[in-house]
Residue frames as a rotation matrix with the C-alpha (Angstrom) as fourth column:
UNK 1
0.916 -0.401 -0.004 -73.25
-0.050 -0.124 0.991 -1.32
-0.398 -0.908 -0.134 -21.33
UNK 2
0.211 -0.946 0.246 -69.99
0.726 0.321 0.608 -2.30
-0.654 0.051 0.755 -23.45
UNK 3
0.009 -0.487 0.873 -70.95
0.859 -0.444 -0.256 0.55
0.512 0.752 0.415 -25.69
UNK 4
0.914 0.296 0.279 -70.97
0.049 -0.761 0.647 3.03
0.403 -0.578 -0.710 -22.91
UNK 5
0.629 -0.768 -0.120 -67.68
0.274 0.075 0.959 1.63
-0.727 -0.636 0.257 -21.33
UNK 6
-0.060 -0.489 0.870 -65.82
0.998 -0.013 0.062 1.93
-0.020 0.872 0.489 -25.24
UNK 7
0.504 0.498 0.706 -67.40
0.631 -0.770 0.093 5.35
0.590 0.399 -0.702 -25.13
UNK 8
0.913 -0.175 0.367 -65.92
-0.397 -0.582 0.710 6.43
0.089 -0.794 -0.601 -21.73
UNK 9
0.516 -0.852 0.091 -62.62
0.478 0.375 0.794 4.65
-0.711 -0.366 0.601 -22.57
UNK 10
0.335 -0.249 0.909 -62.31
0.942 0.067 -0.329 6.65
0.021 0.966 0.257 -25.11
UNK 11
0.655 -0.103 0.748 -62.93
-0.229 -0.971 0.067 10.15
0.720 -0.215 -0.660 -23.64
UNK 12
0.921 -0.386 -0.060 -60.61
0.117 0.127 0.985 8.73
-0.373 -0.914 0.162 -20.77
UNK 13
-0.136 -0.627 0.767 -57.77
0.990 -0.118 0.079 8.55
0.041 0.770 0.637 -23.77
UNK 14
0.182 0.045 0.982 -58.86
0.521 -0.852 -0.058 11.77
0.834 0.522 -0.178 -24.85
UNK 15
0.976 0.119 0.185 -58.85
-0.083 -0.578 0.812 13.52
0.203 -0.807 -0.554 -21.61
UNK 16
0.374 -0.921 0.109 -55.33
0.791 0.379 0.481 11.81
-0.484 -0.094 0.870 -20.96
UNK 17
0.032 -0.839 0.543 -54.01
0.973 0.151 0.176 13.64
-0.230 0.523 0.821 -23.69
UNK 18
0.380 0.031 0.924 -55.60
0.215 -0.975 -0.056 16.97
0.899 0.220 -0.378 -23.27
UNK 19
0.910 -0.156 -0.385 -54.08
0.411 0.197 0.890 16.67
-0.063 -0.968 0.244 -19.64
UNK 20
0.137 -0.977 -0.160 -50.73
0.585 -0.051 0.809 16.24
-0.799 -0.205 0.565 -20.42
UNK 21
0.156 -0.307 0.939 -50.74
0.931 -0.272 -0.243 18.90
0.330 0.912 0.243 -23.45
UNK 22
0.651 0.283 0.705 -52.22
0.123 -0.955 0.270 21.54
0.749 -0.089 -0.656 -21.32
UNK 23
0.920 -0.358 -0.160 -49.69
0.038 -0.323 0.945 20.71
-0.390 -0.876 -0.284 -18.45
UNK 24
-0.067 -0.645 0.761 -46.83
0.997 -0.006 0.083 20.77
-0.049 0.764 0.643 -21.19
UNK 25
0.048 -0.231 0.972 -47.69
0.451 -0.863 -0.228 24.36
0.891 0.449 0.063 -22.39
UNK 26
0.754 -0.186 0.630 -48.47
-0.576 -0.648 0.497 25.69
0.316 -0.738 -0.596 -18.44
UNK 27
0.974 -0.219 0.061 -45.99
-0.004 0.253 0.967 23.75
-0.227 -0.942 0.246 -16.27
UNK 28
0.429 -0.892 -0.145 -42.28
-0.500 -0.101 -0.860 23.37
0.752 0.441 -0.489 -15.63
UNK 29
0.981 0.102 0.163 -40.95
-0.185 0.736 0.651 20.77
-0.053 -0.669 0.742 -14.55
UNK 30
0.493 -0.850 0.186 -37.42
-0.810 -0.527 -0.258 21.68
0.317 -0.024 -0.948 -13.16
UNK 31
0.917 -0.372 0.144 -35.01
0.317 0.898 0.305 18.23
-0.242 -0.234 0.942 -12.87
UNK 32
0.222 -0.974 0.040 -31.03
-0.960 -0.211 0.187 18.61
-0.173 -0.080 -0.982 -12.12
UNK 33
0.969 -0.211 -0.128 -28.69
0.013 0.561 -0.828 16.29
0.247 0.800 0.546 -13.81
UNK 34
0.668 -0.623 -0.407 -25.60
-0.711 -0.696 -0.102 14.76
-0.220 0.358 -0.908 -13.21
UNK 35
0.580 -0.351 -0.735 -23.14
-0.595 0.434 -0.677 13.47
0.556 0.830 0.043 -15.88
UNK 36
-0.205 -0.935 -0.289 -20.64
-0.783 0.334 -0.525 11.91
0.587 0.119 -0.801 -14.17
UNK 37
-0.866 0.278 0.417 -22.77
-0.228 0.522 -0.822 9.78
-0.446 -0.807 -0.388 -11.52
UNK 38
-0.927 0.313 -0.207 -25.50
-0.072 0.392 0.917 9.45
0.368 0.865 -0.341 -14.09
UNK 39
-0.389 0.797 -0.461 -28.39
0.919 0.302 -0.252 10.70
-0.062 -0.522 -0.851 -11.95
UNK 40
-0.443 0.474 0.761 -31.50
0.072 -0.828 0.557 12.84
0.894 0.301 0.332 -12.58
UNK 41
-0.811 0.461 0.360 -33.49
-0.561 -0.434 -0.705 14.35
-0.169 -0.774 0.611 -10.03
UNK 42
-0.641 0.767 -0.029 -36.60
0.766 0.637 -0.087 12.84
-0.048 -0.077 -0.996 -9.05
UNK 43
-0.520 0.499 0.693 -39.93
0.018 -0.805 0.593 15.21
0.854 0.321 0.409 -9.66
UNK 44
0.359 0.017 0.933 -39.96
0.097 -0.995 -0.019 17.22
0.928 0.097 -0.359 -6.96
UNK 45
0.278 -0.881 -0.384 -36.89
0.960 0.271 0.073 16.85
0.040 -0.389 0.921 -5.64
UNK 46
0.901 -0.432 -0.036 -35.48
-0.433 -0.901 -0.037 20.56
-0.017 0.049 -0.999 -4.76
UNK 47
0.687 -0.617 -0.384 -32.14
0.035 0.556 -0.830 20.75
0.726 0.557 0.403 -5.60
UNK 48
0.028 -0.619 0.785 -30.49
-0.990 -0.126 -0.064 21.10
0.138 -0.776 -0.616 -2.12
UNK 49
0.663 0.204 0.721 -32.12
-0.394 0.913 0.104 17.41
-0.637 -0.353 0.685 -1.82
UNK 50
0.981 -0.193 0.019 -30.67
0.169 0.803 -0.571 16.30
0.095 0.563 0.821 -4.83
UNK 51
0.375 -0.882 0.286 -27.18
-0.554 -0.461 -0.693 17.71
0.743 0.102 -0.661 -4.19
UNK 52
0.229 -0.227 0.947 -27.24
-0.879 0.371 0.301 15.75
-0.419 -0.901 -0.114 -0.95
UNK 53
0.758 0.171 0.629 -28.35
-0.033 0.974 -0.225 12.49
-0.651 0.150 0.744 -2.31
UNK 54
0.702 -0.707 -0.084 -25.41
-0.007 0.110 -0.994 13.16
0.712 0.698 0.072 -5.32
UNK 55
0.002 -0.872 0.490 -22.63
-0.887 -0.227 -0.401 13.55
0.461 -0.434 -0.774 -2.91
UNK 56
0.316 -0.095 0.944 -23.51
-0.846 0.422 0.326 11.01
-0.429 -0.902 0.053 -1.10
UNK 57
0.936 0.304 -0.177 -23.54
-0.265 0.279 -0.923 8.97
-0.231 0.911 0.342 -4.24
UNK 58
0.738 -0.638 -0.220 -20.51
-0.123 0.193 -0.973 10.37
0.664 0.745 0.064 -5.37
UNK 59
0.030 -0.612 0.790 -18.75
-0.979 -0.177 -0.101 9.57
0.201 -0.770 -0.605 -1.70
UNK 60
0.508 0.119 0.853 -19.81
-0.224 0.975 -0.003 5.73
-0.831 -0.190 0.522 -1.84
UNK 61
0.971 -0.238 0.003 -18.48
-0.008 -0.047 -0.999 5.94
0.238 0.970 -0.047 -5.33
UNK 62
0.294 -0.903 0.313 -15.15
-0.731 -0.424 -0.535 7.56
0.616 -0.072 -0.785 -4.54
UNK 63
0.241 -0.372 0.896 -14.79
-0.706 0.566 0.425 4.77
-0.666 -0.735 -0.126 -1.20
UNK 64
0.743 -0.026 0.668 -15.48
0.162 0.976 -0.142 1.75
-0.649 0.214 0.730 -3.41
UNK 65
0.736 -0.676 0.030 -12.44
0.089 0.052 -0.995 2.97
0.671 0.735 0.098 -6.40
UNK 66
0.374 -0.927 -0.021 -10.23
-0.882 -0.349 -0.318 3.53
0.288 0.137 -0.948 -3.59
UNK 67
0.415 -0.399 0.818 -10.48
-0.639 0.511 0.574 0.32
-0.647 -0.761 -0.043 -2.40
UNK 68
0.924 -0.092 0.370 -10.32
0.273 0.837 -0.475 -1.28
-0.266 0.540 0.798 -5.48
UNK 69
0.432 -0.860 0.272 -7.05
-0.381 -0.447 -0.809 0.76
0.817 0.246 -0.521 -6.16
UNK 70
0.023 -0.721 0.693 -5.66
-0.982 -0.147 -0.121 -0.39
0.189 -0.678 -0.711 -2.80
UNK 71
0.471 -0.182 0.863 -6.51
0.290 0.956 0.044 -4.21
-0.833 0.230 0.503 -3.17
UNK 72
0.886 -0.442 0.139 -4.28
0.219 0.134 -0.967 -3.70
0.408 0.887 0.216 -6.59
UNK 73
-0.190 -0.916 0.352 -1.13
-0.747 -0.098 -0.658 -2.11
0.637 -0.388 -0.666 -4.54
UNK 74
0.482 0.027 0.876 -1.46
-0.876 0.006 0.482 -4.71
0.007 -1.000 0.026 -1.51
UNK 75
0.886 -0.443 0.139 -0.17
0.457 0.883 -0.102 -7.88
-0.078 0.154 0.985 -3.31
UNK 76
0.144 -0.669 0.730 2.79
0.498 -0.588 -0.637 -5.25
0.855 0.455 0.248 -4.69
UNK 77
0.330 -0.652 0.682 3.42
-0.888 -0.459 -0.009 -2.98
0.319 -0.603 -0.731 -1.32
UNK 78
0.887 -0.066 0.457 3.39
-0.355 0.534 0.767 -6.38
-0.295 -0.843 0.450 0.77
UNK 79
0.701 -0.693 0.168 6.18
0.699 0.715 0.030 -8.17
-0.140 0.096 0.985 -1.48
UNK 80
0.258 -0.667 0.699 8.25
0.263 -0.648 -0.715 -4.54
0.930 0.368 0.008 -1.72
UNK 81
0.532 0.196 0.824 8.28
-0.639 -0.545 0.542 -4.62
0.555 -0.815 -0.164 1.70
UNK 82
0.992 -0.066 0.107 9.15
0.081 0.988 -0.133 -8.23
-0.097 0.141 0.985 1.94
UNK 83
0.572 -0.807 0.148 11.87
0.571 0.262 -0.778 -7.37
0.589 0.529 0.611 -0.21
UNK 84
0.251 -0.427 0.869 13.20
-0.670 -0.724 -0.163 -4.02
0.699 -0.541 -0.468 2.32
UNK 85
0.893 0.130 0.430 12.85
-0.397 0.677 0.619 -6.90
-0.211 -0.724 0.657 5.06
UNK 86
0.860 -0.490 0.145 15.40
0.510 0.833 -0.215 -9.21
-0.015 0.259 0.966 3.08
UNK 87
0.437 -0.472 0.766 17.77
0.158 -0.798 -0.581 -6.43
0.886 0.374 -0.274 2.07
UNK 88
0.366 -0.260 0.894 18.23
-0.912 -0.292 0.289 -4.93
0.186 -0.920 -0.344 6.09
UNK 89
0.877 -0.281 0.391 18.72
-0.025 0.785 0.620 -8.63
-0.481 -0.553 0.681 6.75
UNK 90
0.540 -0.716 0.442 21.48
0.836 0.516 -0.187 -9.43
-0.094 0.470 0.878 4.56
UNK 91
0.436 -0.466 0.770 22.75
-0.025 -0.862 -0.507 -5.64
0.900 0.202 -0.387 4.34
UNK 92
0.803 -0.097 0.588 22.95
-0.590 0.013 0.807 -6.26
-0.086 -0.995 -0.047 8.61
UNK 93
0.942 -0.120 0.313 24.75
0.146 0.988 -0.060 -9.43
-0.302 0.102 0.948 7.84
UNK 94
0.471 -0.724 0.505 27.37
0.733 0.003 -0.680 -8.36
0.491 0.690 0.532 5.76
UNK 95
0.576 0.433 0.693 28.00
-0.047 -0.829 0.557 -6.04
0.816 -0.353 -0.458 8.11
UNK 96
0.800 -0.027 0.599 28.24
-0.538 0.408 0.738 -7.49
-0.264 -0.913 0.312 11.02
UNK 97
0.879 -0.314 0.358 30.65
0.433 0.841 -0.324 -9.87
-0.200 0.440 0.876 8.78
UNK 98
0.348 -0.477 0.807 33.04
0.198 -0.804 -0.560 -6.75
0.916 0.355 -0.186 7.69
UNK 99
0.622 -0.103 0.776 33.27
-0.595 -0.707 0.383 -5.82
0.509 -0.700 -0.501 11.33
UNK 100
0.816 -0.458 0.353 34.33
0.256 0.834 0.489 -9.71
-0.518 -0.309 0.797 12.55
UNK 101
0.653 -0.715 0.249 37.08
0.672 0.396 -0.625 -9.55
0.349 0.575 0.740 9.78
UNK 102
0.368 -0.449 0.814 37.97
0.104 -0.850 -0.516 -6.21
0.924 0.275 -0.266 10.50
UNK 103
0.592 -0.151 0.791 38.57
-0.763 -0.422 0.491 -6.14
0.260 -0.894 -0.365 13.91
UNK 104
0.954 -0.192 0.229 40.48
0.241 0.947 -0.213 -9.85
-0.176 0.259 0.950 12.97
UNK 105
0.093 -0.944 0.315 42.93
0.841 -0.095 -0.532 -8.09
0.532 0.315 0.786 11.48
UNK 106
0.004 -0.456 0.890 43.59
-0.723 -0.616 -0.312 -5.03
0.690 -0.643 -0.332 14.31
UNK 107
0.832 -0.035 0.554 43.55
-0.514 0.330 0.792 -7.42
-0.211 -0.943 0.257 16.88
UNK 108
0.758 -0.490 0.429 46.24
0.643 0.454 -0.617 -9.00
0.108 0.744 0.659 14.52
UNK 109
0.411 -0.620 0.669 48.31
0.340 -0.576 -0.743 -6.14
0.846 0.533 -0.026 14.00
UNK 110
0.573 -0.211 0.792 48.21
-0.735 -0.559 0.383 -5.57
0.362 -0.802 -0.475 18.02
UNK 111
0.825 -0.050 0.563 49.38
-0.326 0.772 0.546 -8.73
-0.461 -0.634 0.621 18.32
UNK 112
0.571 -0.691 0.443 52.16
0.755 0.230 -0.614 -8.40
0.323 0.686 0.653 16.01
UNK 113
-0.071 -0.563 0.823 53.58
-0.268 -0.784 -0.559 -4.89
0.961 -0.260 -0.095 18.01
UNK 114
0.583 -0.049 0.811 52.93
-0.795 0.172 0.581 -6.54
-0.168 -0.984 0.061 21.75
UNK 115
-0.415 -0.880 -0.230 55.46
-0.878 0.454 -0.153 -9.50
0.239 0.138 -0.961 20.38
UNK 116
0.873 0.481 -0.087 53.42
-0.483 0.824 -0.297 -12.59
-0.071 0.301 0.951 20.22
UNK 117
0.593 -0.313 0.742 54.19
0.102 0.943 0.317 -16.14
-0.799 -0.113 0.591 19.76
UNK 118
-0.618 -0.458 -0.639 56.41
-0.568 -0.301 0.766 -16.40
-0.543 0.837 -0.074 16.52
UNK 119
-0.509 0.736 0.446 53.24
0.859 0.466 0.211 -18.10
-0.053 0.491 -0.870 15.07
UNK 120
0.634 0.742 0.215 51.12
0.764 -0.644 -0.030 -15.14
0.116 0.184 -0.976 15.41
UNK 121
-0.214 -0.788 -0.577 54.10
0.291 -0.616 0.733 -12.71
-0.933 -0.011 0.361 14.62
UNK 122
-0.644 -0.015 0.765 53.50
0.764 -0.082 0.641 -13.05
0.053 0.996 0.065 10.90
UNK 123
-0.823 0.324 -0.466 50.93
-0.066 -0.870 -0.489 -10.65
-0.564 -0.372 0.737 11.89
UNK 124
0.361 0.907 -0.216 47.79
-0.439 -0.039 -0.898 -10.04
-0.823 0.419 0.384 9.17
UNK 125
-0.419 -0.354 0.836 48.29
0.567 0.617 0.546 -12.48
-0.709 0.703 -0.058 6.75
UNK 126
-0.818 0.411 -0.404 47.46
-0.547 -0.773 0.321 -10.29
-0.180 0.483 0.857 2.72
UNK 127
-0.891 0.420 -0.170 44.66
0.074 0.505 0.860 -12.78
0.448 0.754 -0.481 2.35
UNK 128
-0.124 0.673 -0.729 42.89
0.976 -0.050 -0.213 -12.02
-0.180 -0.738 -0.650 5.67
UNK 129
-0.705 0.153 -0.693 42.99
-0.113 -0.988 -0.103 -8.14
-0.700 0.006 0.714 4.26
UNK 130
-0.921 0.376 -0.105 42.04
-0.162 -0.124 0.979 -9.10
0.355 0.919 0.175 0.94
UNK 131
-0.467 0.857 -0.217 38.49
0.794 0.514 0.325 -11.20
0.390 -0.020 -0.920 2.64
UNK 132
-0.245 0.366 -0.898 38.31
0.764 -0.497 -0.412 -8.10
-0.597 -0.787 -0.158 4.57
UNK 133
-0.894 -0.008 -0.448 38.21
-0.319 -0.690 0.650 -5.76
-0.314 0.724 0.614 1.34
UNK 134
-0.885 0.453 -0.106 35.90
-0.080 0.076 0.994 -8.25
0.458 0.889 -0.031 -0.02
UNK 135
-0.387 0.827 -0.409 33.69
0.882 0.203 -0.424 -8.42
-0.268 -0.525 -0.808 2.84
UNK 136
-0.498 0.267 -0.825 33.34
0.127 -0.919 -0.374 -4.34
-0.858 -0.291 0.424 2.53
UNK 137
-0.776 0.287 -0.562 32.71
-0.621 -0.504 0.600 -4.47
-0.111 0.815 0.569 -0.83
UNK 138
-0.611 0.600 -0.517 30.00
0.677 0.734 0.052 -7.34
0.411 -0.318 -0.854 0.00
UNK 139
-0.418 0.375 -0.827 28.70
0.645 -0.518 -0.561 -4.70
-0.639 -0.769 -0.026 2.66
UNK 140
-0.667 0.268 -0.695 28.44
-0.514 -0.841 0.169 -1.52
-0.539 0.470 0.699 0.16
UNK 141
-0.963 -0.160 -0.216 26.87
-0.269 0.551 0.790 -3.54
-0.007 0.819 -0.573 -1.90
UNK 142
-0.318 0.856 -0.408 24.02
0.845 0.451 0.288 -5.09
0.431 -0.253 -0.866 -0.14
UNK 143
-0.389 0.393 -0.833 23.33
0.506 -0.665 -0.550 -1.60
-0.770 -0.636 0.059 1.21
UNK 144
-0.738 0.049 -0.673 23.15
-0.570 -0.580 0.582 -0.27
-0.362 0.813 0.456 -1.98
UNK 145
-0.517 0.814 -0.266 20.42
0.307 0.466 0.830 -3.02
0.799 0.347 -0.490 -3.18
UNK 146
-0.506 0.237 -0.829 19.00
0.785 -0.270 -0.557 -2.28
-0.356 -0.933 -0.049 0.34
UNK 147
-0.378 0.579 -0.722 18.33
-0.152 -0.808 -0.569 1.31
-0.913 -0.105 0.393 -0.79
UNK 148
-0.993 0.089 -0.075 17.52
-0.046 0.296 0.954 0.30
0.107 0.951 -0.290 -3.87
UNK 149
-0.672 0.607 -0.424 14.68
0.558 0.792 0.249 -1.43
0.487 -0.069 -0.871 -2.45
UNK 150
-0.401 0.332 -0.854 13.48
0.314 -0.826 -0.468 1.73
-0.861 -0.456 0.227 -0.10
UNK 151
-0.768 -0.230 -0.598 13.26
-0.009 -0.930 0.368 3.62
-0.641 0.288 0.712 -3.28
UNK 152
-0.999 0.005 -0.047 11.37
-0.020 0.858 0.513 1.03
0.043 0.513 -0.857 -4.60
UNK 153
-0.231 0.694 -0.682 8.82
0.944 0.329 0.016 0.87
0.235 -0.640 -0.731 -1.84
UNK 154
-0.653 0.110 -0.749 8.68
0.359 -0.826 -0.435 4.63
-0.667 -0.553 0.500 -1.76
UNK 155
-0.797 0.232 -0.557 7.59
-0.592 -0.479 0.648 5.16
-0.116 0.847 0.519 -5.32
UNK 156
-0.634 0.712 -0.302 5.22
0.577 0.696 0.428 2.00
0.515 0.097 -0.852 -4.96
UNK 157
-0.571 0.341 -0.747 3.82
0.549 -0.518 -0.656 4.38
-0.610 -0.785 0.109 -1.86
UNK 158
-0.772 -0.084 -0.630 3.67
-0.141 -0.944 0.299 7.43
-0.620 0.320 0.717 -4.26
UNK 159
-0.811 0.574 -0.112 1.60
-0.258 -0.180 0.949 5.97
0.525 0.799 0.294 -6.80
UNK 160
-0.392 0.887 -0.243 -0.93
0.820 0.457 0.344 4.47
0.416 -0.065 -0.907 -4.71
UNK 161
-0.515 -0.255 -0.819 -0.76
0.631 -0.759 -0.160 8.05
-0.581 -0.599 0.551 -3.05
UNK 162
-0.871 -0.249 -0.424 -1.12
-0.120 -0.729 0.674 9.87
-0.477 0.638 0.605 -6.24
UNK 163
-0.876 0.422 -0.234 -3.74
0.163 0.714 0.681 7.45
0.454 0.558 -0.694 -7.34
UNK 164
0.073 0.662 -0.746 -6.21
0.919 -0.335 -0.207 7.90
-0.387 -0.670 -0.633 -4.23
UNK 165
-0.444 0.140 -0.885 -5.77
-0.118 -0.988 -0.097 12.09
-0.888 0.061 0.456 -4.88
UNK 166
-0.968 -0.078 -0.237 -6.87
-0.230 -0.084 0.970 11.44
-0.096 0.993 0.064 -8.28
UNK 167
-0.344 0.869 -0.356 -9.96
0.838 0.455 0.302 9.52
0.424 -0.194 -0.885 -7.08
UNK 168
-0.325 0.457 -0.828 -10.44
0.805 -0.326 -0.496 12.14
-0.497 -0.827 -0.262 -4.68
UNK 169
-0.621 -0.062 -0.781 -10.34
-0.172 -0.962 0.213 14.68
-0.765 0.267 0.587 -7.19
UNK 170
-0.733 0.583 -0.351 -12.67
-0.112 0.405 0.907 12.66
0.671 0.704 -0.231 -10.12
UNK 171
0.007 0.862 -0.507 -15.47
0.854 0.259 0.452 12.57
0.521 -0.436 -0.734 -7.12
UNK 172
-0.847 -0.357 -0.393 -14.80
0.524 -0.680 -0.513 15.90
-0.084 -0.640 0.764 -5.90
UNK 173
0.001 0.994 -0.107 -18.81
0.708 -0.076 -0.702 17.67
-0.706 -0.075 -0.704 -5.66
């Protein structure tokens, strides 16, 4: 009996291997491939199937880089935004400050041609112009950081913009 089973594990071997020679020289076994997603068909897979199952692939693919590209801009849009926030505030500010002075010194100057007290004759004192110069130039100023900051936050936009198309285009079918 054990030299019958040795006997018939052998021709099982042998058979094995005349199997797979003869289905080697007749068959063809047709498998689609692809490089960038690192996936082979499955045997007998047609290749409409496997096109599906790749896209779909390379569409879970393409979601998960953009998020990981937008969790990298969200610490970076939130504080460039932040900053536009601060900027409008203090650009508003100075502003608003410029106008008080300015309108300090015309209400002055009307009150120096309607004859006032002989206290508020002297009219605009040059130091209440000068604070008013330096408010404006206070004002131009903080607008100018102000856009500064926009431009900032626009180009921060762009790349994460530019970035996503790039994804979209490295997962494109």
């Amino acid at each position: 009996s054990d030299v019958c089973s040795s006997d018939l594990e052998k021709n099982y071997k042998q058979w094995n291997k005349e199997l797979e020679s003869h289905l080697y020289r007749t068959e063809k076994l047709v498998t689609w491939r692809c490089k960038e997603l690192d996936a082979c068909s499955e045997a007998g897979e047609t290749e409409a199937d496997f096109r599906i199952r790749v896209t779909q692939q390379a569409r879970e693919q393409r979601d998960a880089e953009k998020d990981k590209v937008r969790a990298k801009f969200v610490k970076r849009l939130e504080r460039a935004k932040a900053s536009v926030r601060k900027a409008e505030q203090v650009a508003e500010e100075q502003k608003s400050q410029f106008w008080m002075r300015l309108v300090e010194i015309v209400w002055g100057v009307v009150q120096m041609f309607l004859g006032g007290s002989k206290r508020r004759s002297r009219g605009v004192s040059s130091s209440s112009v000068r604070q008013t110069m330096r408010e404006r130039g206070e004002h131009s100023r903080a607008a100018d950081r102000l856009e500064d900051k926009l431009f900032e936050l626009e180009e921060l936009e762009e790349k994460l913009e530019t970035e996503l198309e790039q994804i979209e285009i490295d997962f494109e079918p």
